[in-house]
MIMIKE-705636 format. One record per residue: x negated, y, z negated of N, C-alpha, C, O in turn. Coordinates in steps of 0.001 Angstrom, whole numbers, plus 500000, padded with zeros to 6 digits. Layout:
REM MIMIKE-705636
XYZXYZXYZXYZ
...
REM end
This chain:
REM MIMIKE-705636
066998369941557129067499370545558367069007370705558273069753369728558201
069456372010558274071136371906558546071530371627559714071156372351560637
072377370515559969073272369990560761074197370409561492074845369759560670
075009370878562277076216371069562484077190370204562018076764369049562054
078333370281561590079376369367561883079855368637562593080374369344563457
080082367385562870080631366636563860082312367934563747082773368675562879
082638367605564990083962368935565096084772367807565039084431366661565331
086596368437564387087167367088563433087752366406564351088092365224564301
087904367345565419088973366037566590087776365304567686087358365998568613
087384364205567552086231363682568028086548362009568883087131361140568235
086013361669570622085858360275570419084856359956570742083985360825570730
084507358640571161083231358235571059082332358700572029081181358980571693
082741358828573288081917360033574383081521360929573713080344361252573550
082409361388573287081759363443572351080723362788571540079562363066571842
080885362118570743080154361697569294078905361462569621077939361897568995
078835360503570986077474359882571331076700361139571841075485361168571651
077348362233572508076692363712572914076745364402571685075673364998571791
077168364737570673076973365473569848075898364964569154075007365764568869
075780363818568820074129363286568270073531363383569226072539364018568867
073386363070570831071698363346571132071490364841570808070615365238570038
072395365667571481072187367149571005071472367302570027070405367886570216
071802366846568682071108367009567633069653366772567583068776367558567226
069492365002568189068031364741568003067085365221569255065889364930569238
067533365803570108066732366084570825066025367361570637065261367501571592
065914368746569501064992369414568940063897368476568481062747368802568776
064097367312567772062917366714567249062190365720568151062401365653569362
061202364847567399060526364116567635061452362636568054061178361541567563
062287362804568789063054361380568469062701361359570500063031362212571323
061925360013570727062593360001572140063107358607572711062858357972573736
064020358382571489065591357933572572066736358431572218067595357576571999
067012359376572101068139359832571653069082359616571602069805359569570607
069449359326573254070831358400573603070835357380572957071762357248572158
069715356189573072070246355102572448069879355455570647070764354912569986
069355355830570175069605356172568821071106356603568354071603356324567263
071738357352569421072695357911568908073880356270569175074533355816568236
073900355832570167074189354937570597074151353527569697074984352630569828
073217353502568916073049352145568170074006352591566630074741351721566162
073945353541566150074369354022565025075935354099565256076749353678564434
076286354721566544077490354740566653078519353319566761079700353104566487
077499352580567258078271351253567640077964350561566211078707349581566152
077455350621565442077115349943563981078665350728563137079588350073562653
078570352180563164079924352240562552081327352317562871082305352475562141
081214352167564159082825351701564583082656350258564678083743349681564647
081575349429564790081791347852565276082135347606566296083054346800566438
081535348200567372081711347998568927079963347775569045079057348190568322
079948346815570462078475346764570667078537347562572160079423347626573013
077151348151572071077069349659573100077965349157574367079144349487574243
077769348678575154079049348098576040080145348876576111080606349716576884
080516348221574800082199348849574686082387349781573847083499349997573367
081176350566573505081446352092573512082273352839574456083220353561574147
081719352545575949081827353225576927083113352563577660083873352856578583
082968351711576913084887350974577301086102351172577074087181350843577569
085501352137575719086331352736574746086277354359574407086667354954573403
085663354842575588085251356154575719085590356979574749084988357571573853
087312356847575322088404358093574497088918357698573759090128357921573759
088409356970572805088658356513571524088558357304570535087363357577570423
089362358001569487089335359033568560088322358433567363088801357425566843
087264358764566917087353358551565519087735358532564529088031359653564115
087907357703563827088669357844562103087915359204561176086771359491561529
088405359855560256087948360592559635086447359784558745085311360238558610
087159358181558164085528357925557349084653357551558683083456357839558701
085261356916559775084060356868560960083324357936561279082109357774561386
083964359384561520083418360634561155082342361101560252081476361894560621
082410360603559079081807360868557800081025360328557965079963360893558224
081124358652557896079499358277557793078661358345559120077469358085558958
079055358644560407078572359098561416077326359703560955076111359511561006
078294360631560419077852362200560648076487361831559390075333362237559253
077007361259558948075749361252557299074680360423557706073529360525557281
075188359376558760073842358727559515073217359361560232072011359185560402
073923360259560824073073361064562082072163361763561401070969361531561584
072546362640560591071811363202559293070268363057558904069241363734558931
070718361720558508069401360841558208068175360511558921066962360528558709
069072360172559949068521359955561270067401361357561638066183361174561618
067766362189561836067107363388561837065843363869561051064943364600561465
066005363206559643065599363875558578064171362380558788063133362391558126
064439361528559588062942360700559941063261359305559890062555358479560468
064419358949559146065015357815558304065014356801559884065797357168560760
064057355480560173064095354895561385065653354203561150066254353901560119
066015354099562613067407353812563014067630352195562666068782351881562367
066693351222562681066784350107562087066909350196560658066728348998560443
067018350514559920067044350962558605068499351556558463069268351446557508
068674352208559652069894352574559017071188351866559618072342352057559233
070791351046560593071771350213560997071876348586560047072921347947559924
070825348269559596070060347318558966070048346401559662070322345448558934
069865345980560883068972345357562134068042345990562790067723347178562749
067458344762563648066741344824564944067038343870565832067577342855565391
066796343957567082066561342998567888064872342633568305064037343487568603
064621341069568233063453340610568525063415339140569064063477338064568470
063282339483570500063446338067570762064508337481571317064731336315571643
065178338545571381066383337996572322067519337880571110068685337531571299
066941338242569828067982337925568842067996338853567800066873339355567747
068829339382566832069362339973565984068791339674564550069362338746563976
067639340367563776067376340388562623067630341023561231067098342133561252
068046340860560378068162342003559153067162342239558926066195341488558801
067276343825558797065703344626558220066002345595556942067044346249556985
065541345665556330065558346492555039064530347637554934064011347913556015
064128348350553902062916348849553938062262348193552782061376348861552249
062586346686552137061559345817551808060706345204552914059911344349552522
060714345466554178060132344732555343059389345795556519059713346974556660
058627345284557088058380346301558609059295345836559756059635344695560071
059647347206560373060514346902561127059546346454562592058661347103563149
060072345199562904059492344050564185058847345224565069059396346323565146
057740344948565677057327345577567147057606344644568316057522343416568340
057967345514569308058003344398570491056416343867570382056427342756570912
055970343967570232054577343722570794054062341942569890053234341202570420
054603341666568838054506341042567937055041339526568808054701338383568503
056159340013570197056224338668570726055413337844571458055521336639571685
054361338859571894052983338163572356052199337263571398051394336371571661
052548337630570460051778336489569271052769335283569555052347334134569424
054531335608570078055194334254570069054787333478571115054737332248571073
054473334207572126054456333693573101053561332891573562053709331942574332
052141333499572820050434332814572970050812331371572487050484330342573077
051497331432571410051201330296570681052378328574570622052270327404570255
053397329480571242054195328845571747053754327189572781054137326061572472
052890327545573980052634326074574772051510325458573542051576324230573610
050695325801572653049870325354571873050619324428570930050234323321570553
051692325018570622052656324108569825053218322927570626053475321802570198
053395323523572197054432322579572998053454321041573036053646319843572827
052392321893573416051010320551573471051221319725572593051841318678572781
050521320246571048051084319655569930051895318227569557051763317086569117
052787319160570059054107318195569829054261317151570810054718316103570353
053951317172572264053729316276573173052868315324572343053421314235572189
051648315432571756050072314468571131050787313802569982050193312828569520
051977314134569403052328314626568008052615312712568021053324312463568996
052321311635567370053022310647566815054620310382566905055377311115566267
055062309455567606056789308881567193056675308438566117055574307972565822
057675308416565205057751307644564191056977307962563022056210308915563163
056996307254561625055889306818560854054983307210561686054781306892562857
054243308207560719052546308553560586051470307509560804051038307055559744
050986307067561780049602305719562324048766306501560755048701307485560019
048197304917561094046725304603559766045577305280560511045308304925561658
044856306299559857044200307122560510042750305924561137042513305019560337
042063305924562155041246305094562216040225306438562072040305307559562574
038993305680560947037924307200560682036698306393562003035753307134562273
036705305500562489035945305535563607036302305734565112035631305513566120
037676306264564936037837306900566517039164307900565869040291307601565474
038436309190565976038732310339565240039060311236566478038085311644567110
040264311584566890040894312250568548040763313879567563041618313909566679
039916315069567601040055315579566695041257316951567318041753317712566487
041540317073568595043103317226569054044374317025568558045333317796568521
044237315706568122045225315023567982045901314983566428045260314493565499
047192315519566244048195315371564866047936314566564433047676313714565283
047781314120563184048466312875562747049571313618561562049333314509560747
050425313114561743052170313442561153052684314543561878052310314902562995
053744315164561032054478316253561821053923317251561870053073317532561024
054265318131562943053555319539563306054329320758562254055489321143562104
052798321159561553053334321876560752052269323582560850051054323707560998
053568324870560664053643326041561153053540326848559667054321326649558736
052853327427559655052548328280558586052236329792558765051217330119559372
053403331077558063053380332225558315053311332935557761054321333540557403
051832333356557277051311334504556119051737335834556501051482336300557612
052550336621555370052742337441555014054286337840556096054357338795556869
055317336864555858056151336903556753057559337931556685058586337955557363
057344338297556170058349339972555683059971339167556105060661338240555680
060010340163557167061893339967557549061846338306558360062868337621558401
060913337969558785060795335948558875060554336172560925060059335356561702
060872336947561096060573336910562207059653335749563163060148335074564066
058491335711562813057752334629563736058335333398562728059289332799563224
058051333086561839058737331838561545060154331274561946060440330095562153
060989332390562011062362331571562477062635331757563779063519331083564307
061896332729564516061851332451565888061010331687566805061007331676568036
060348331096566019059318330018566027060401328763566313060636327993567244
060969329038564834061628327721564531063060327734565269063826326809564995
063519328824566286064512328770566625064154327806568259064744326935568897
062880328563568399062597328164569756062094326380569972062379325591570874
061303326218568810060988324727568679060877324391567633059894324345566894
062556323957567412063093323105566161062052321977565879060900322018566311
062534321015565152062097319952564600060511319852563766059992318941563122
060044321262564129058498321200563071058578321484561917059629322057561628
057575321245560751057714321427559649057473323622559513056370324167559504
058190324018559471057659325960558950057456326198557647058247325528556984
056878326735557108056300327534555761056161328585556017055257328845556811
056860329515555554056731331057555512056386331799554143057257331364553390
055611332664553419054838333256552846055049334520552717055286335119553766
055033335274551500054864336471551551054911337384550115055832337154549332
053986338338549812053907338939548199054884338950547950055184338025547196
056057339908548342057366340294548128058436339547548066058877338791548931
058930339826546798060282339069546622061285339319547560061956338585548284
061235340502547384062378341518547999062385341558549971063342341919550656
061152341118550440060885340730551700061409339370552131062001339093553174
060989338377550865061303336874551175063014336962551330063630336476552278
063613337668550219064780337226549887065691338262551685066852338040552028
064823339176552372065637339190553647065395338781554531066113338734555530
063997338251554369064178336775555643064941335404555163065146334710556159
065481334720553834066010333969553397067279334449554002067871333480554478
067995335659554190068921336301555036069128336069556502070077335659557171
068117336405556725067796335888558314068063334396558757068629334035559789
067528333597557743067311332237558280069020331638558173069490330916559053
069812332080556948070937332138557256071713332304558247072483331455558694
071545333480558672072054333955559826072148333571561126073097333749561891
070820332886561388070325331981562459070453330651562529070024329932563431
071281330196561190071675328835560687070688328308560449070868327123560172
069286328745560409068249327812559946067421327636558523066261327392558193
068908327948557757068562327798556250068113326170555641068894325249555876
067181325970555075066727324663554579065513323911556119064730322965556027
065770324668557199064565324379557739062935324670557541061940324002557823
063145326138556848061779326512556775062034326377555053063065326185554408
060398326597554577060244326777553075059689327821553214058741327935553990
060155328818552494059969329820552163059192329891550273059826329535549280
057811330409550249056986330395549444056697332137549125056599332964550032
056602332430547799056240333636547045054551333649546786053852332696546441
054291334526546962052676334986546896051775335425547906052100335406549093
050138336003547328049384336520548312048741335709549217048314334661548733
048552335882550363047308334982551269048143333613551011049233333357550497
047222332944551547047300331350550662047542330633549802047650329408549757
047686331817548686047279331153547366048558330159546878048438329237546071
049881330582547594051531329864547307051826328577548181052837327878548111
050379328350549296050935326840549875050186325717549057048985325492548906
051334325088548580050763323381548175049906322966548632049429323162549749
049420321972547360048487320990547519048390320454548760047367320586549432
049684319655549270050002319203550212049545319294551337049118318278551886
049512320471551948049426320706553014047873321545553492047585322409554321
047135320764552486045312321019552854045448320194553995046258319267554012
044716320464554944043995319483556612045114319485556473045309318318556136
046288320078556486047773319432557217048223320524558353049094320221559169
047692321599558366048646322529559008047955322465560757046752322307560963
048795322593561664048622322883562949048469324032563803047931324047564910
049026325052563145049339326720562950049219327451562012050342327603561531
048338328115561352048568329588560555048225331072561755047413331542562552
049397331244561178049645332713562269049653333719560970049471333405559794
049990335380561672050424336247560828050177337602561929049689337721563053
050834338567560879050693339611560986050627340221560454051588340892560078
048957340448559924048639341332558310048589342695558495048403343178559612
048734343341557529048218344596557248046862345201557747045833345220557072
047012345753559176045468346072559534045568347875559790045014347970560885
045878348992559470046056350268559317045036350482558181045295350128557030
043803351102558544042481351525557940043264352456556914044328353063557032
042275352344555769043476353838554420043211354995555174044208355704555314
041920355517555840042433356839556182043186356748557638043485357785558231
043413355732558065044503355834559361046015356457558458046755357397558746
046061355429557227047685355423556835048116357401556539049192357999556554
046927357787556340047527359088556135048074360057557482048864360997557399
047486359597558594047865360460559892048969359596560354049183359957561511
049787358631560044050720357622560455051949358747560592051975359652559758
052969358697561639053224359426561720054801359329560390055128358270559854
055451360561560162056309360163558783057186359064559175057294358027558521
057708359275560085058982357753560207058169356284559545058784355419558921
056726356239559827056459354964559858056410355292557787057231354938556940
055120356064557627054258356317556208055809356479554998055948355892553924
056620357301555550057509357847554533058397356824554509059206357176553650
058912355225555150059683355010554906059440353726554904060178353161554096
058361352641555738058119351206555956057176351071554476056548351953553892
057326349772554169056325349232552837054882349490553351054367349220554436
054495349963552480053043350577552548052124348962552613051211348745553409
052583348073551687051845346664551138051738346116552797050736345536553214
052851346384553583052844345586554894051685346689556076051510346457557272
051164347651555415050882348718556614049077348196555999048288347353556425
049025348979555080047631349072554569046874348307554337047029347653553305
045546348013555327044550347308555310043313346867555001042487346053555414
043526348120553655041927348209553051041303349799553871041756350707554568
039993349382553239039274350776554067039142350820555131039334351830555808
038668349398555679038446348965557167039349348146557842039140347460558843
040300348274557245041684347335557926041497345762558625041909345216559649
040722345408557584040047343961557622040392343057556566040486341830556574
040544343815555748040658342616554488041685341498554234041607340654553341
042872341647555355043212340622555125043167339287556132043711338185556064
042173339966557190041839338990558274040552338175557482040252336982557519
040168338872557038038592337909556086038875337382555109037950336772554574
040467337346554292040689336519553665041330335271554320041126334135553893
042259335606555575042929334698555989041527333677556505041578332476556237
040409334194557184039552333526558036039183332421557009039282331198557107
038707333239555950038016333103554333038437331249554300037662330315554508
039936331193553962040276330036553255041309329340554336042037328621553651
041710329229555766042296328979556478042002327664556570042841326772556439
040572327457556844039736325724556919040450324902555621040591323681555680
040742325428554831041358324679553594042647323994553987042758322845553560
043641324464554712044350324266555254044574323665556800045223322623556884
044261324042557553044031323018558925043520321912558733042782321411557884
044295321425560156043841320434560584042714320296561654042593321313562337
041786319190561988040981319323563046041783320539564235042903320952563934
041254320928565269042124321292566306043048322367566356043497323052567274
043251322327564875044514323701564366043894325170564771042696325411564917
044962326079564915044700326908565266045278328001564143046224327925563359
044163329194564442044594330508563308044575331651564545043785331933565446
046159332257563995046496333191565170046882334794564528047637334984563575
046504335356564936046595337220564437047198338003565313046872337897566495
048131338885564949048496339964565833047254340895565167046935340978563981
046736341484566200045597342425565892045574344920565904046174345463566831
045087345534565172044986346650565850044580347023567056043560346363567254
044810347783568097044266347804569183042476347571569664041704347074570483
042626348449568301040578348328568212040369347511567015040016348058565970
040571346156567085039683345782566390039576344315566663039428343633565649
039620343615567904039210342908568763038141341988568247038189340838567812
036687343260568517035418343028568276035121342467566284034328341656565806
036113343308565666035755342911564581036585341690563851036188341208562790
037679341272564466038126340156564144037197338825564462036759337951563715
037052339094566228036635337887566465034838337620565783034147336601565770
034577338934565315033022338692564490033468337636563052032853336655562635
034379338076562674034844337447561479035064335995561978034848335126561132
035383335662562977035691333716562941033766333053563698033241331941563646
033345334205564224031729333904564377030712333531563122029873332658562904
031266334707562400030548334251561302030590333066560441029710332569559738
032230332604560722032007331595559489031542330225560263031494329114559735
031331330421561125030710329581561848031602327500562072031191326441562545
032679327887561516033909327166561001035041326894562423035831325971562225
035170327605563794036083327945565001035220328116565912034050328497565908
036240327647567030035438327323568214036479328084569022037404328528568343
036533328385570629037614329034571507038241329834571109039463329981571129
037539330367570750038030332367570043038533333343571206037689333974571842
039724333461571458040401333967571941041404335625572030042280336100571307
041069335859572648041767337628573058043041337802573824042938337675575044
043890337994573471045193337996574176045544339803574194045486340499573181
045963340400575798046198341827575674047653341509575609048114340378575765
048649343072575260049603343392575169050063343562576466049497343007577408
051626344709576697051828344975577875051517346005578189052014346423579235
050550346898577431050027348000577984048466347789578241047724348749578454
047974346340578206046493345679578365045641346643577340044716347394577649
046237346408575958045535346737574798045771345263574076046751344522574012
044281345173573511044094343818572403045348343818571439045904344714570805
045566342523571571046644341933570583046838341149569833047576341294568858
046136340013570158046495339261569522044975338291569633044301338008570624
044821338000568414043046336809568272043159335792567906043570335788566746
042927334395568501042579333043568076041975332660568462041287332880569459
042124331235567078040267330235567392041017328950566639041963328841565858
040239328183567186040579326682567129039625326299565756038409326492565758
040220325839564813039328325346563587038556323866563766039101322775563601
037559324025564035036539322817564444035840321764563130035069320805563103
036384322336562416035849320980560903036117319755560891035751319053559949
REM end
């Protein structure tokens, strides 16, 4: 698409109108704040004091790369990507396009699971780990620390906002990608909560320790559930530019809920819980998957804020 020129005598009022102008022929609908987030990323003002700073001239390279973001911007390139954040949660993440960029919707998974933890941790042991008694077995009840486990955790999102919100548990975060781990290892920096979580390389399960068989209290995630022939009608911002490994779910956009279901018992504890952000439609076929294995009990449906399915759990009963 040819562009116009940003025109050379420019301040930040004009700038922020000369980009929606632009994106508003296309498919973009926030324009303002698209134009708005980009602009405040390359002068280093946060939107606020854009408008504080109205008649503020631009610099010629503020100009330039403006203009080369706006560009981009146009051409499909999502605006988290090109700012290299998001906000989720009340807080500020690095995103790359080794990662998917956060949905709001993904905080309903924080949120479900959040008093489950609070419980938890209330039942949870002071001190030294008690001598388990095997004839009065509380199967509720922790024994040691409460520990959080987050398959396939890209930019770290539920794990460190997990762990931002309720410190002191043990987190394990997970994920194929190097290149994913190493920008949530970014993140956790950022949030100062480097050396709280362990961060583990590999698919599914297969990268948590010995250790932590019957140990875990939480496995959450948010897998890949986009059916293969969904991924082709996806619209381009998402298909042309997010990791395909984080989108694509097999034929039936199941396969990685039937692996997680698959080997999850290996890992929990009595009482523990396995939690999914889900596709809108596929509700019915998740929660068939924790029926069948006949392994979970209190299988659970959580809607979004548009009262579309979101999110599925079940209590591991072994």
């Amino acid at each position: 698409m040819n562009v116009p020129e940003i025109p050379p005598s420019v301040t930040i009022i004009q700038s922020i109108q000369w980009a929606s102008d632009r994106f508003k022929p296309g498919p973009f609908y926030n324009a303002r704040l698209d134009s708005e987030l980009i602009l405040a990323h390359v002068v280093r003002l946060d939107r606020l004091n854009l408008y504080l700073n109205f008649d503020q001239p631009l610099t010629s390279s503020e100009k330039h790369t403006f203009s080369d973001l706006v560009k981009r911007r146009i051409q499909g390139e999502p605006v988290q990507y090109l700012i290299g954040f998001t906000e989720f949660y009340g807080r500020s993440f690095i995103v790359s396009p080794a990662v998917l960029i956060p949905r709001p919707e993904t905080e309903i998974l924080i949120d479900y699971v959040k008093p489950f933890l609070e419980r938890r941790l209330q039942k949870a042991p002071r001190g030294p780990a008690p001598q388990l008694d095997l004839f009065n077995v509380n199967p509720t009840q922790s024994v040691g620390p409460i520990t959080v486990v987050d398959i396939g955790t890209g930019s770290g999102i539920i794990a460190l906002t997990l762990a931002s919100e309720l410190p002191g548990l043990l987190y394990y975060a997970s994920d194929v990608s190097s290149a994913a781990l190493n920008v949530a290892e970014q993140n956790a920096e950022r949030l100062k909560l480097k050396g709280q979580i362990t961060f583990l390389e590999g698919p599914f399960m297969v990268p948590l320790e010995s250790k932590l068989e019957k140990s875990c209290d939480l496995i959450l995630a948010n897998p890949p559930y986009i059916t293969r022939s969904d991924m082709a009608q996806l619209p381009d911002e998402i298909r042309g530019y997010e990791p395909r490994v984080a989108l694509d779910g097999g034929e039936d956009g199941l396969e990685c809920y039937a692996e997680l279901v698959k080997n999850a018992p290996i890992f929990l504890n009595s009482g523990g819980m396995l939690a999914f952000e889900i596709g809108a439609d596929q509700a019915d076929a998740v929660t068939g998957l924790f029926t069948a294995s006949q392994l979970f009990s209190n299988i659970n449906v959580v809607k979004d804020y548009n009262h579309l399915d979101r999110v599925v759990s079940a209590m591991y009963a072994g």
